[in-house]
TORLUMFI-86522 format. One record per residue (C-alpha): residue in three letters; x, y, z. Coordinates in nm, 3 decimals. Each point is the difference from the previous one (the first is absolute). Example, Ala and Ser with C-alpha at 12.3 -4.5 7.8 and 13.67 -1.06 7.14 Angstrom:
> ALA; 1.230; -0.450; 0.780
> SER; 0.137; 0.344; -0.066
***
This chain:
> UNK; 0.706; -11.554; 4.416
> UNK; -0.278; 0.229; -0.120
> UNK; -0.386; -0.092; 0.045
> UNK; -0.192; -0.042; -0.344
> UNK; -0.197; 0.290; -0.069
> UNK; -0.212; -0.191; -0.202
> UNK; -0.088; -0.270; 0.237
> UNK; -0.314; -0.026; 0.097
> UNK; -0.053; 0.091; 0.444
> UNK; -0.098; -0.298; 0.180
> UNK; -0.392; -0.007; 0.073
> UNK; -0.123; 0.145; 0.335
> UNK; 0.056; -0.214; 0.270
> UNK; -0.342; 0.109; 0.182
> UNK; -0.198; -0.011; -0.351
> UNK; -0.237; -0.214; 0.141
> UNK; -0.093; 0.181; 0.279
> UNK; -0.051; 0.346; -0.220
> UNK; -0.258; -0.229; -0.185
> UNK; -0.153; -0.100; 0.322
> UNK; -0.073; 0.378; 0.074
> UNK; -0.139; 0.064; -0.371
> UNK; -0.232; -0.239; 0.068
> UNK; -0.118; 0.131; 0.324
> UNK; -0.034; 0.349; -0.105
> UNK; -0.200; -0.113; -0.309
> UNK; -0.258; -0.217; 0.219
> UNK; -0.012; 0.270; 0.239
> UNK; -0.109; 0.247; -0.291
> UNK; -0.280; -0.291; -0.106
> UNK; -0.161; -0.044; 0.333
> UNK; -0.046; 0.360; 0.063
> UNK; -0.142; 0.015; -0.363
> UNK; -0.290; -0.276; 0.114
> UNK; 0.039; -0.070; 0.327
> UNK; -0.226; 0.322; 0.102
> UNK; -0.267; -0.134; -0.226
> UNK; -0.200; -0.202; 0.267
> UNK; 0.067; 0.315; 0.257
> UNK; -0.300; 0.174; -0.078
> UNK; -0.295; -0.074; 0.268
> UNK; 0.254; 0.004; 0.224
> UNK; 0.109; 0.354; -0.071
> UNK; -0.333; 0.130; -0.023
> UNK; -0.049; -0.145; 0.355
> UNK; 0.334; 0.163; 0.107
> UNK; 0.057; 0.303; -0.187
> UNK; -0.343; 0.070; -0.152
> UNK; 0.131; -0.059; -0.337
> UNK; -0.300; 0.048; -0.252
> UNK; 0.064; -0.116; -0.353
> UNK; 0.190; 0.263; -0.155
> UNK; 0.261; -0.041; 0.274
> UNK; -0.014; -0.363; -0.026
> UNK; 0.091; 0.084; -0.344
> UNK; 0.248; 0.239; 0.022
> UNK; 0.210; -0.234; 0.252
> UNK; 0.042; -0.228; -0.246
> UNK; 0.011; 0.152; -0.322
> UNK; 0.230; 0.246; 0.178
> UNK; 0.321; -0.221; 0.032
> UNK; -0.032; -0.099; -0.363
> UNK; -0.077; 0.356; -0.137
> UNK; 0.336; 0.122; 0.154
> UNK; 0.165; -0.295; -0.065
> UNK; -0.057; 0.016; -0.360
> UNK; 0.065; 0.366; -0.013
> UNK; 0.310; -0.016; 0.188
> UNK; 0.187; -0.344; -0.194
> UNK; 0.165; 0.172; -0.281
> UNK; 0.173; 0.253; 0.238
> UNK; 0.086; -0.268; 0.222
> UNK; 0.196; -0.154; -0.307
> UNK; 0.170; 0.338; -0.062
> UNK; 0.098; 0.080; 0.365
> UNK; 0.152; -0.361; 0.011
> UNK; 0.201; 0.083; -0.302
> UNK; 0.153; 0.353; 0.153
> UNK; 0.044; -0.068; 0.318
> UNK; 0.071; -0.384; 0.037
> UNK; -0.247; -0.301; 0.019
> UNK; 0.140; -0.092; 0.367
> UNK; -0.077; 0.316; 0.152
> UNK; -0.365; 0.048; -0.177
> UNK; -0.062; -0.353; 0.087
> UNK; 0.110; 0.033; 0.374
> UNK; -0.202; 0.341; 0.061
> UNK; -0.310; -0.164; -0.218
> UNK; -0.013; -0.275; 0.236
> UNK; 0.038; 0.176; 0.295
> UNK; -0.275; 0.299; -0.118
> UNK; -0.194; -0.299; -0.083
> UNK; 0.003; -0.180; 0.367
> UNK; -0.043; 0.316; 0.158
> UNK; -0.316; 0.088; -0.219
> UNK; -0.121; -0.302; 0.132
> UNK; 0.028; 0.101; 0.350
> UNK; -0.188; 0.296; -0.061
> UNK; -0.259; -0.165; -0.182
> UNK; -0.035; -0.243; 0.314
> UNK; -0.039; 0.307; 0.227
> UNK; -0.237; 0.209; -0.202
> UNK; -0.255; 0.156; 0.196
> UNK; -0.284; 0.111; -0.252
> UNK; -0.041; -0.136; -0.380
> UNK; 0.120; 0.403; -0.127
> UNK; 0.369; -0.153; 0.182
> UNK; -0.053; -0.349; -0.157
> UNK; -0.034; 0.113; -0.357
> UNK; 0.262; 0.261; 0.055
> UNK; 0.277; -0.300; 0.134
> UNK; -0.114; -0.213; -0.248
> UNK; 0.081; 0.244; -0.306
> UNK; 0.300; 0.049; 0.175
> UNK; 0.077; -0.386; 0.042
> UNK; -0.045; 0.020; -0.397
> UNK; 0.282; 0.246; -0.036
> UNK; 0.231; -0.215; 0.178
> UNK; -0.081; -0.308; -0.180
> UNK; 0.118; 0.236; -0.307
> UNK; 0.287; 0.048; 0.139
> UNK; 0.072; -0.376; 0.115
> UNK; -0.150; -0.206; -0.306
> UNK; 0.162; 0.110; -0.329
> UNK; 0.354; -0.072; 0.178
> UNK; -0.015; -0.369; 0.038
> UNK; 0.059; -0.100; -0.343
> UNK; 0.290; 0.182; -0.042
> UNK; 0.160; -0.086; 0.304
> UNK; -0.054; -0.345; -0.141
> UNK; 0.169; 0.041; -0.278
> UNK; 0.314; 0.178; 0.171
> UNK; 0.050; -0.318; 0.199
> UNK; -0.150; -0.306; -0.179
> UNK; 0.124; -0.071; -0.407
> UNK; -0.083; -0.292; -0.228
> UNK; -0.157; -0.315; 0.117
> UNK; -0.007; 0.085; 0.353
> UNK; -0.250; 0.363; -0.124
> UNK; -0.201; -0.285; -0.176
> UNK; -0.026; -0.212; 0.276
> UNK; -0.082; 0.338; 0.203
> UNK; -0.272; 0.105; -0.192
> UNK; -0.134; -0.355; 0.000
> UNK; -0.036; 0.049; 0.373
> UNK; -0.203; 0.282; -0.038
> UNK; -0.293; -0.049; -0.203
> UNK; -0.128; -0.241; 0.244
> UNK; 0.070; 0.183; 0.336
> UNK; -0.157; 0.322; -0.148
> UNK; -0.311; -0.208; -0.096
> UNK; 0.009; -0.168; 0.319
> UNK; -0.002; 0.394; 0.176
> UNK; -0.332; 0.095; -0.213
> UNK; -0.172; -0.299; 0.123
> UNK; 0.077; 0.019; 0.342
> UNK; -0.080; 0.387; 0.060
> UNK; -0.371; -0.006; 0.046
> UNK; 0.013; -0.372; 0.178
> UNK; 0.278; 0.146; 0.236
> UNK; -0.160; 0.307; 0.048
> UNK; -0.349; -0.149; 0.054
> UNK; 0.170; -0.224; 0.241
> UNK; 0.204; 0.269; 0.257
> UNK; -0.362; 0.209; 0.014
> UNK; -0.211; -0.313; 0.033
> UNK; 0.255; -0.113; 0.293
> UNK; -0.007; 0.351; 0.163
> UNK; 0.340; -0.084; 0.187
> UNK; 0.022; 0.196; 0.314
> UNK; -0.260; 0.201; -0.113
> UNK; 0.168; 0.217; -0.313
> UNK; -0.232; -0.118; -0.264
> UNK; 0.058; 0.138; -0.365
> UNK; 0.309; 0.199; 0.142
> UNK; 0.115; -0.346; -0.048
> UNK; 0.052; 0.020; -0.346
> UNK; 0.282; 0.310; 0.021
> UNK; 0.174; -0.174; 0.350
> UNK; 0.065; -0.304; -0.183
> UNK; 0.242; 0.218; -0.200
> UNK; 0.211; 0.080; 0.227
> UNK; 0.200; -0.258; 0.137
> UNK; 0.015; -0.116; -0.406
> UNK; 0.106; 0.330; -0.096
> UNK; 0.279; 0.053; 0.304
> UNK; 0.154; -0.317; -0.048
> UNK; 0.029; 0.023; -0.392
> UNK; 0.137; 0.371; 0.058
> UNK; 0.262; -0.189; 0.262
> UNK; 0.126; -0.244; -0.228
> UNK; -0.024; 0.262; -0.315
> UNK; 0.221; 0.264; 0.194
> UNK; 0.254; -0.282; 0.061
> UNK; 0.018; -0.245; -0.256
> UNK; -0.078; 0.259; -0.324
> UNK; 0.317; 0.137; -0.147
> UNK; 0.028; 0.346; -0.082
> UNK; 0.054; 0.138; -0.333
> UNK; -0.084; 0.344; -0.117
> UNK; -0.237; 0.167; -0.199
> UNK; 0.062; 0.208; -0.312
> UNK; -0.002; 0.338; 0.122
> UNK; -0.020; 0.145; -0.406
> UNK; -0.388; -0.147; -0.024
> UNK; -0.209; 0.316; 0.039
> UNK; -0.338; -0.077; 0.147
> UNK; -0.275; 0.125; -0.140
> UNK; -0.200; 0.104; 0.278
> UNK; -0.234; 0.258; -0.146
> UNK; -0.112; -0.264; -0.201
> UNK; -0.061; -0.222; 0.307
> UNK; -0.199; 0.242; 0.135
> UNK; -0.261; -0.008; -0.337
> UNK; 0.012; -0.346; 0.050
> UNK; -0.119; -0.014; 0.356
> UNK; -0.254; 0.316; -0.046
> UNK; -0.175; -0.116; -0.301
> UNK; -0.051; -0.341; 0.169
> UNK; -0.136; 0.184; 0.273
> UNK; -0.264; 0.190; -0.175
> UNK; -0.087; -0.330; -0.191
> UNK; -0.077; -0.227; 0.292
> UNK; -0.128; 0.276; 0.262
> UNK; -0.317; 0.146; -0.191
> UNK; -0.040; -0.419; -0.057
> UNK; -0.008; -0.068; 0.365
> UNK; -0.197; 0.279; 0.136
> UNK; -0.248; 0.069; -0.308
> UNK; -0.260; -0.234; 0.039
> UNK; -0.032; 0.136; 0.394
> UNK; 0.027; 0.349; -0.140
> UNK; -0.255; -0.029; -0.250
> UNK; 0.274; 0.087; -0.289
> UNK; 0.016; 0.368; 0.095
> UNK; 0.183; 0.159; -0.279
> UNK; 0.327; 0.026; 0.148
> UNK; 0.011; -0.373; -0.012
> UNK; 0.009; 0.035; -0.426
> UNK; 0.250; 0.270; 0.045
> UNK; 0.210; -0.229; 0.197
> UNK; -0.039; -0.257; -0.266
> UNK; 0.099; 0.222; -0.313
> UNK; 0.258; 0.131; 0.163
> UNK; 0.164; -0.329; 0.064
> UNK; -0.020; -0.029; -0.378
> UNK; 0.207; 0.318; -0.015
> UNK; 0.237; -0.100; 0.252
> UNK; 0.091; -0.296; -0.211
> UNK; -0.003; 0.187; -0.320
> UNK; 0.247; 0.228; 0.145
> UNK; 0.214; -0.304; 0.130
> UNK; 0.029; -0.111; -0.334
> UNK; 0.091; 0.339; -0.119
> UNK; 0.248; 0.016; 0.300
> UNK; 0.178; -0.335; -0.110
> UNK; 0.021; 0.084; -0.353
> UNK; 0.130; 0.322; 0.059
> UNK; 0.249; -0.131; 0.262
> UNK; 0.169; -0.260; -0.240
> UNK; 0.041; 0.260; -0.231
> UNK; 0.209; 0.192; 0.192
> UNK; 0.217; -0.271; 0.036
> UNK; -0.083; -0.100; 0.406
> UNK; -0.156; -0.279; 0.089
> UNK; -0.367; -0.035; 0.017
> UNK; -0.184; -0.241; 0.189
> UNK; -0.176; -0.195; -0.244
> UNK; 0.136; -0.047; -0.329
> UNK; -0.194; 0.253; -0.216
> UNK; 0.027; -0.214; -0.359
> UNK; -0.239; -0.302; 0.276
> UNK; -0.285; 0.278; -0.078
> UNK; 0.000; -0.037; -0.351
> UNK; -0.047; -0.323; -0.028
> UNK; -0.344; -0.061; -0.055
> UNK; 0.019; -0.367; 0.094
> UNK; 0.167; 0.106; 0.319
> UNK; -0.227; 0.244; 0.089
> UNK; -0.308; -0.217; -0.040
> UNK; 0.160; -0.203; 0.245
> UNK; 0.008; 0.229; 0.255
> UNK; -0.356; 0.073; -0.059
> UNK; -0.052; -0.388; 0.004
> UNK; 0.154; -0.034; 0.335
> UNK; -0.142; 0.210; 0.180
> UNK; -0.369; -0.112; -0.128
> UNK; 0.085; -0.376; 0.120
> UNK; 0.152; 0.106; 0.337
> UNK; -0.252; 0.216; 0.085
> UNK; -0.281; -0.254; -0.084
> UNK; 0.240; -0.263; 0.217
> UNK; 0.024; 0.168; 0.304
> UNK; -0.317; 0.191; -0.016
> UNK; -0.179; -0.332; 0.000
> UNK; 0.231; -0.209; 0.281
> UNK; -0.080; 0.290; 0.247
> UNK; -0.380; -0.028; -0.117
> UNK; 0.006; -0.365; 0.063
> UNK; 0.136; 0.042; 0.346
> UNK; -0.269; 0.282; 0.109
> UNK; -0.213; -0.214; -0.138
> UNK; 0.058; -0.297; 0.191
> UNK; 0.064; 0.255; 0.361
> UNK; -0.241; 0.175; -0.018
> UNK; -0.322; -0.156; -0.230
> UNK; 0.081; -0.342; 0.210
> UNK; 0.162; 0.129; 0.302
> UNK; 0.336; -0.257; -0.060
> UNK; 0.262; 0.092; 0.236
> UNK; 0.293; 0.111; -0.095
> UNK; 0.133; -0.380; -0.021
> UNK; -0.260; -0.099; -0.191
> UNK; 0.048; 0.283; -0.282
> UNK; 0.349; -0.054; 0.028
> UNK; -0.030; -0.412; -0.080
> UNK; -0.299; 0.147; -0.256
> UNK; 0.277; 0.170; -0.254
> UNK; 0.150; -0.365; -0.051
> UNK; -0.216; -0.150; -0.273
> UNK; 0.094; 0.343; -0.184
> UNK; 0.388; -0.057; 0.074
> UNK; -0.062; -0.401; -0.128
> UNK; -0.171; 0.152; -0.307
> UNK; 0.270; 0.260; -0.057
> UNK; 0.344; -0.298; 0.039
> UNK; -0.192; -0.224; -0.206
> UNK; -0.052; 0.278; -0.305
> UNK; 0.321; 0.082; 0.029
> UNK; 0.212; -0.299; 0.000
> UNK; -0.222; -0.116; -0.317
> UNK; 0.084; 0.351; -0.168
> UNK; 0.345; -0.015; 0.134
> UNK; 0.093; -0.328; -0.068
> UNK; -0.234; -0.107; -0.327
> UNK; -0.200; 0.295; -0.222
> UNK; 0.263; 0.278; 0.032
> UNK; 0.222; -0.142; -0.241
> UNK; -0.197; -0.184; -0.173
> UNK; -0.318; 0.263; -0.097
> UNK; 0.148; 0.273; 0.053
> UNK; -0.205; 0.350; 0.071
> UNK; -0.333; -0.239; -0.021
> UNK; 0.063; -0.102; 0.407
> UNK; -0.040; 0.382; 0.084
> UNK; -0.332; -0.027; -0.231
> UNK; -0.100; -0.331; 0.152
> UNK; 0.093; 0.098; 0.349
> UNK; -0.263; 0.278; 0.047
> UNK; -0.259; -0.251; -0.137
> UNK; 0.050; -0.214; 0.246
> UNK; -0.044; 0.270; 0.250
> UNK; -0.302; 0.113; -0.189
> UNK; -0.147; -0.343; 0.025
> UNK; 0.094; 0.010; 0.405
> UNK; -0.191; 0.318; 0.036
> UNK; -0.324; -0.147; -0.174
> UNK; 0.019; -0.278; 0.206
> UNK; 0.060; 0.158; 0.334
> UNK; -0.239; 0.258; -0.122
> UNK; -0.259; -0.304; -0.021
> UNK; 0.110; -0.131; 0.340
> UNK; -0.103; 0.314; 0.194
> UNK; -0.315; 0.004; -0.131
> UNK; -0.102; -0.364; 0.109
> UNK; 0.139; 0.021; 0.359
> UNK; -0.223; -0.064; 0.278
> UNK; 0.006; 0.072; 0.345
> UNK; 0.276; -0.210; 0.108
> UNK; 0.375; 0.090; -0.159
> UNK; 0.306; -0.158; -0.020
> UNK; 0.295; 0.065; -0.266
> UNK; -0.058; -0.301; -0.166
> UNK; -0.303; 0.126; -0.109
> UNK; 0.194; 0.258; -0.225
> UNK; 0.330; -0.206; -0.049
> UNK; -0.044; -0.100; -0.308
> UNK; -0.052; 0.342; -0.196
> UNK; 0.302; 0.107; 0.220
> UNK; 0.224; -0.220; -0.113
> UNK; -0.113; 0.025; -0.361
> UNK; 0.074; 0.350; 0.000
> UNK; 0.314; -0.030; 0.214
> UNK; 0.130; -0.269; -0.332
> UNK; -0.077; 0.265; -0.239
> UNK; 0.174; 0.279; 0.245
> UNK; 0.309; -0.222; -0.006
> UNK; 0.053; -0.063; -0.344
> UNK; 0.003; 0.395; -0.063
> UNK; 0.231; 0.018; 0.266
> UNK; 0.230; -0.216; -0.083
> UNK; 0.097; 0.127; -0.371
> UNK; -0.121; 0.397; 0.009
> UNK; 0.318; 0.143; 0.081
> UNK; 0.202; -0.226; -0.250
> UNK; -0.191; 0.110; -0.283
> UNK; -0.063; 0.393; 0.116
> UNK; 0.414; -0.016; 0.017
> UNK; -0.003; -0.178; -0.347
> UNK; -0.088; 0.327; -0.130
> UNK; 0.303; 0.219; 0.139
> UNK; 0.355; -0.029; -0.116
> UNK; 0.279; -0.145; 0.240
> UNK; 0.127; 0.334; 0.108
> UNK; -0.334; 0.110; 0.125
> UNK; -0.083; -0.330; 0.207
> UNK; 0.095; 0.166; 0.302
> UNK; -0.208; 0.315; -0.049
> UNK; -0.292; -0.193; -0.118
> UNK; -0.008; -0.244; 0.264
> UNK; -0.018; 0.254; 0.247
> UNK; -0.267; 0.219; -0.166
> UNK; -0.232; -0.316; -0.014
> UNK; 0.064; -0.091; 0.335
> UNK; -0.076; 0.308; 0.167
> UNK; -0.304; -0.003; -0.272
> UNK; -0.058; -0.326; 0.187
> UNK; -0.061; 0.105; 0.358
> UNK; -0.159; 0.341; -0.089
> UNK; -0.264; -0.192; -0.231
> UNK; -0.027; -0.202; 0.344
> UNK; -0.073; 0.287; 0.204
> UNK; -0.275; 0.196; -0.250
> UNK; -0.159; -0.400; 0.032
> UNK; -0.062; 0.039; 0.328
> UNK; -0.165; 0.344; 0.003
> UNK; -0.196; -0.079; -0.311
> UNK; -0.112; -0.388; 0.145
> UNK; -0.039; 0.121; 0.331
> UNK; -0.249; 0.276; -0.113
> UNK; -0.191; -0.251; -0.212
> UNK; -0.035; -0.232; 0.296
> UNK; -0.079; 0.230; 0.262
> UNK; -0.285; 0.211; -0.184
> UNK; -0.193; -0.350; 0.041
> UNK; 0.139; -0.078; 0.284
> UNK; -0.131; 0.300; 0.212
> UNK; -0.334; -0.168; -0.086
> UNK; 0.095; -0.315; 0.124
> UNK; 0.001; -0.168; -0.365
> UNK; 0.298; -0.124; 0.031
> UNK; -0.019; -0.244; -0.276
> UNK; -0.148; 0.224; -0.245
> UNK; 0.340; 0.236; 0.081
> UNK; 0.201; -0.315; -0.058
> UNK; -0.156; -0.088; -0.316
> UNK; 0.017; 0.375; -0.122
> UNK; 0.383; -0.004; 0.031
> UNK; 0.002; -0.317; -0.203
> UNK; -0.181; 0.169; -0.285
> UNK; 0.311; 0.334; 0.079
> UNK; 0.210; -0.324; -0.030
> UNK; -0.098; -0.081; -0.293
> UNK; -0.043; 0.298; -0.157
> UNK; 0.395; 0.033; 0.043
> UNK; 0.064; -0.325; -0.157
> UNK; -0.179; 0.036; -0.290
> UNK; 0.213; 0.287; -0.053
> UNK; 0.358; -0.104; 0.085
> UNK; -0.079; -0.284; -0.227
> UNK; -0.081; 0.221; -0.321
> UNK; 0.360; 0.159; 0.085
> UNK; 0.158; -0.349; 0.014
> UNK; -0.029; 0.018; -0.367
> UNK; 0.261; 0.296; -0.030
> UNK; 0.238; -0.187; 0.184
> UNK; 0.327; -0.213; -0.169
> UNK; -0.142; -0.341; -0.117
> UNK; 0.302; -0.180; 0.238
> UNK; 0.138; 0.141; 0.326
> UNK; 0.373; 0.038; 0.118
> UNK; 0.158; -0.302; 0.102
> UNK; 0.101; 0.002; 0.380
> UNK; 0.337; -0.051; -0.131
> UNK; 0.020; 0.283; -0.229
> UNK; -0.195; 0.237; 0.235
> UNK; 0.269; -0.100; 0.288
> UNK; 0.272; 0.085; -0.234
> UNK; -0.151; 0.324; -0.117
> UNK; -0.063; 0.108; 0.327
> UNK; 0.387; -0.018; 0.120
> UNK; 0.085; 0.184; -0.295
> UNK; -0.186; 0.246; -0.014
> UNK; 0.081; 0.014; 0.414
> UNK; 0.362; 0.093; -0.111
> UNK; -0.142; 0.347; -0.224
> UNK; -0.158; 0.284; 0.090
> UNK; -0.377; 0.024; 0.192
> UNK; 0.008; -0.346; 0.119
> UNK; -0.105; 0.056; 0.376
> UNK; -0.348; -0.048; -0.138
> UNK; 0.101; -0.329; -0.108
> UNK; 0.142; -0.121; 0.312
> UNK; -0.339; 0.003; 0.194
> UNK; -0.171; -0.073; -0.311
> UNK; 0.088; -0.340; -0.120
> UNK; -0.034; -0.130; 0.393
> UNK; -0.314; 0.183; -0.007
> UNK; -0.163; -0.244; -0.303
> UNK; 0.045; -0.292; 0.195
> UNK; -0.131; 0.112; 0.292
> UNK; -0.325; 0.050; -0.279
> UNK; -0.012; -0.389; 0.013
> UNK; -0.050; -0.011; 0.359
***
């Protein structure tokens, strides 16, 4: 008796395990996004790191991990989401080795732009080697699981990494932070090589890779002349740099366009650029991530070096802001979304606004003695207001795009996400340490508040160009498998996982 052809193949017995190892290799990619955060007095007493190689090793990982996701997507798609999975993860634990054993900052930064590269590779696999093994309920249930374990990762990084340097076990200090990667990293790649079945790629997707490379130069020229100007005086090669990251992005466009119309496959979907909704978007997200991250690193320089906390202590210190951020966005999430619509992303960066003024006021009446409760309060204000953005931007960017082009939207705005990241450390980091150098450390915190704002009050003008309601989750799930079965959807792969890791 002949099998069925049209019966559906029993589910993966080892399904659950595959998940297991998503989750790892997501967490692993969250740590080393924060976790280095608290490692700066310590690599200045190390390495000799000043600040614009503090800067540079960690708004390095997320300018080449931003740069690198939407090839990542592509590679997955041509040559199988197994095998770029299993040589991201292992590139990936093996950066992290190096970046234990790096002898001078130069080799740091160097490993750790490196380390970004990998995570590339590794990230923008998971989803879809979710959705080859998990269907219905069960990839409900799955992505139930990880919201909170990827918002659980971005709260521990900075309290796990302030804790390994703090504890100084057997003397390794911040090289801590990589070593913890490793036995993580060799066990998931273990269980990954065994229990992850193979399937193969599509060898007919042509991968843009000229493209690729505008990508990752013109993010280069963007975020170098940002990290070494200040230092430098801005020399004039540092505006060169700068306009010629606008050409390099120009010319990407051009590139895609150009690409589709020869019938190939481009790497973003060139119709996304046209949207004007869409593009403000992009513009929007990388305003509110830089002002995000530019400010959480401030507040931990802040608290290491203007009040000398260990690395503990400015680890625990990022907590009020993680409260603030889970309470915003479980009441956007769960309450306003739906109910007001685009008004939580206006309401949202008022709330932050109002956190800034009051932190902003809190600085200026502190004494001689210091503890974070003294400045709790206007960091959990703006940590609510952080949330609520959070919790609904991507929804309503994506609300903008049709279903087809979910895929190649979500992973434009997430690599939009972690390079906005990166320029917010050079550009916060610069605006802290001019004062800093000084030793008015306060005044250098309360300067990047005012950059803060600045930001805010201009992502929220462009809130206005957004859709009035955002995607449902449903629909935006939906839309993203389909448009994972056409053409240029490798993007997408990394690119809806990549929006909830946003929340964390």
């Amino acid at each position: 008796m002949s099998a069925d052809p049209s019966a559906v193949p029993p589910p993966h017995r080892w399904r659950w395990l595959i998940l297991a190892v998503m989750l790892v290799a997501e967490i692993m990619d969250l740590l080393d996004a924060s976790i280095v955060n608290v490692a700066g007095p310590e690599l200045e007493r190390s390495l000799g790191a000043g600040s614009v190689g503090l800067q540079w090793v960690i708004g390095g990982y997320a300018l080449t991990l931003g740069a690198g996701l939407i090839l990542g997507g592509r590679l997955g798609d041509r040559y199988g989401r197994r095998r770029m999975f299993l040589i991201g993860l292992a590139s990936f634990t093996a950066t992290s080795l190096l970046c234990a054993c790096a002898p001078d900052i130069g080799s740091l930064i160097a490993f750790r732009l490196l380390q970004g590269t990998a995570g590339a590779m590794l990230l923008p696999q998971g989803l879809g080697l979710l959705r080859e093994n998990f269907s219905g309920v069960e990839l409900t249930k799955v992505f139930g699981i990880f919201g909170p374990v990827l918002g659980l990762g971005g709260i521990i990084g900075p309290v796990l990494g302030g804790g390994l340097i703090q504890g100084d076990f057997l003397g390794l200090g911040w090289r801590l932070v990589f070593l913890v990667n490793l036995p993580i990293g060799i066990a998931a790649l273990i269980v990954a090589a065994k229990f992850v079945p193979r399937r193969p790629g599509d060898r007919t997707v042509v991968v843009d890779m000229v493209g690729a490379a505008l990508v990752a130069l013109s993010c280069a020229l963007l975020v170098l002349p940002l990290n070494q100007g200040q230092e430098a005086g801005w020399p004039l090669w540092t505006w060169l740099c700068m306009a010629g990251s606008v050409i390099g992005f120009g010319a990407f466009a051009l590139r895609q366009r150009g690409t589709a119309a020869q019938g190939r496959q481009p790497l973003v979907t060139p119709a996304l650029l046209r949207k004007p909704a869409f593009t403000v978007g992009l513009g929007g997200i990388a305003l509110f991530f830089a002002g995000l991250v530019g400010t959480q690193l401030v507040l931990t320089l802040y608290l290491q070096i203007g009040r000398h906390f260990t690395a503990g202590e400015a680890g625990l210190g990022n907590l009020p802001l993680a409260v603030g951020t889970a309470i915003g966005g479980a009441v956007s999430g769960a309450v306003l979304a739906d109910r007001i619509g685009r008004a939580v992303l206006q309401i949202g960066p008022l709330v932050q606004l109002a956190g800034a003024a009051l932190l902003g006021y809190e600085l200026g009446g502190l004494g001689g003695s210091f503890s974070i409760w003294d400045i709790a309060p206007g960091i959990v204000v703006s940590g609510i207001g952080a949330g609520m953005v959070i919790a609904a931007l991507f929804s309503f960017i994506l609300a903008a795009v049709d279903d087809h082009e979910i895929g190649s939207a979500s992973g434009v705005l997430s690599a939009v996400q972690s390079i906005g990241g990166s320029i917010g450390v050079a550009v916060f980091g610069s605006v802290f340490f001019a004062d800093a150098r000084s030793g008015e450390f306060a005044s250098g915190f309360r300067h990047a508040l005012i950059a803060q704002s600045c930001l805010l009050v201009a992502f929220l003008a462009m809130t206005f160009l957004l859709p009035k309601k955002g995607r449902p989750e449903g629909d935006e799930f939906t839309a993203g498998v389909g448009a994972d079965e056409g053409a240029g959807t490798g993007a997408g792969e990394g690119a809806d996982d990549e929006p909830r890791r946003a929340a964390a």
